[in-house]
C-alpha positions in Angstrom: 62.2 122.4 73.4 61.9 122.9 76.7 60.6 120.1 79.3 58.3 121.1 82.5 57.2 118.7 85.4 54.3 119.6 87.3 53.5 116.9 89.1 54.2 117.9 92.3 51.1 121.0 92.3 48.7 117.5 91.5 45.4 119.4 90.4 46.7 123.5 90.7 48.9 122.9 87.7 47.6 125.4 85.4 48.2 128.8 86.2 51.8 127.8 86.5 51.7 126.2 82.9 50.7 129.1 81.8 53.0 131.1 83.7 55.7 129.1 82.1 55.1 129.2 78.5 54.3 133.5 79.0 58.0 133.8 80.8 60.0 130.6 79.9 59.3 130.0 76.0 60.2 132.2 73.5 57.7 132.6 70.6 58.0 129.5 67.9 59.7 127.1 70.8 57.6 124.4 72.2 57.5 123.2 76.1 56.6 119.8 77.5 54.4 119.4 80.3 53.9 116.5 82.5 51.2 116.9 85.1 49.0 114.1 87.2 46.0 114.1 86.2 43.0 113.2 89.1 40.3 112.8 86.4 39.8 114.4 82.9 38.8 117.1 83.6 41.8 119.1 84.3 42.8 117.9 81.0 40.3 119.3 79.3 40.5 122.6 81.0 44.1 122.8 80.7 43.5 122.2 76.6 40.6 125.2 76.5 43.0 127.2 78.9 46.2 126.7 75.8 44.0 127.7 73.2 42.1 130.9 74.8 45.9 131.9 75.6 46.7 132.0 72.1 49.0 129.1 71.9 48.9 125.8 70.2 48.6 122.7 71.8 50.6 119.7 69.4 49.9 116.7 71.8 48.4 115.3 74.5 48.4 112.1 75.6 48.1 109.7 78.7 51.8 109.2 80.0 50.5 106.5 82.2 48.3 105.5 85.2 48.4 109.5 87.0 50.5 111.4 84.5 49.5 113.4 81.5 51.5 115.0 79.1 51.0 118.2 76.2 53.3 119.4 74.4 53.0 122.9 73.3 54.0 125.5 70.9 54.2 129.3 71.9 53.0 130.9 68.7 55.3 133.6 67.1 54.3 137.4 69.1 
């Protein structure tokens, strides 16, 4: 398992999650990434984003007052 902070790209997070988990997972691992959140909606969008990408998204949950975390699994290619 591999661990990601994105915190410091505050709402342009996504592209580079995705970026990640295509170059810096290998297929069956799963990645954690911790990203602050402005409002919900980049957490919803980041969610759709996992799923139309082909991977699975195991978690996601509030890490605290600005921080969100999902942890997700790069599905076997």
């Amino acid at each position: 398992m591999k661990r990601y902070d994105l915190r410091e790209l505050k709402n342009d997070f996504l592209e580079r999650m995705i970026e990640l988990i295509n170059s810096g997972v290998e297929a069956g691992e799963s990645a954690v990434f911790i990203f602050e959140i402005g409002d919900f909606l980049s957490v919803q969008r980041s969610a759709e984003a996992i799923k139309e990408s082909g991977f699975e998204l195991l978690n996601s949950l509030k890490y605290n007052e600005v921080d969100w975390i999902h942890v997700v699994r790069k599905t076997g290619e």
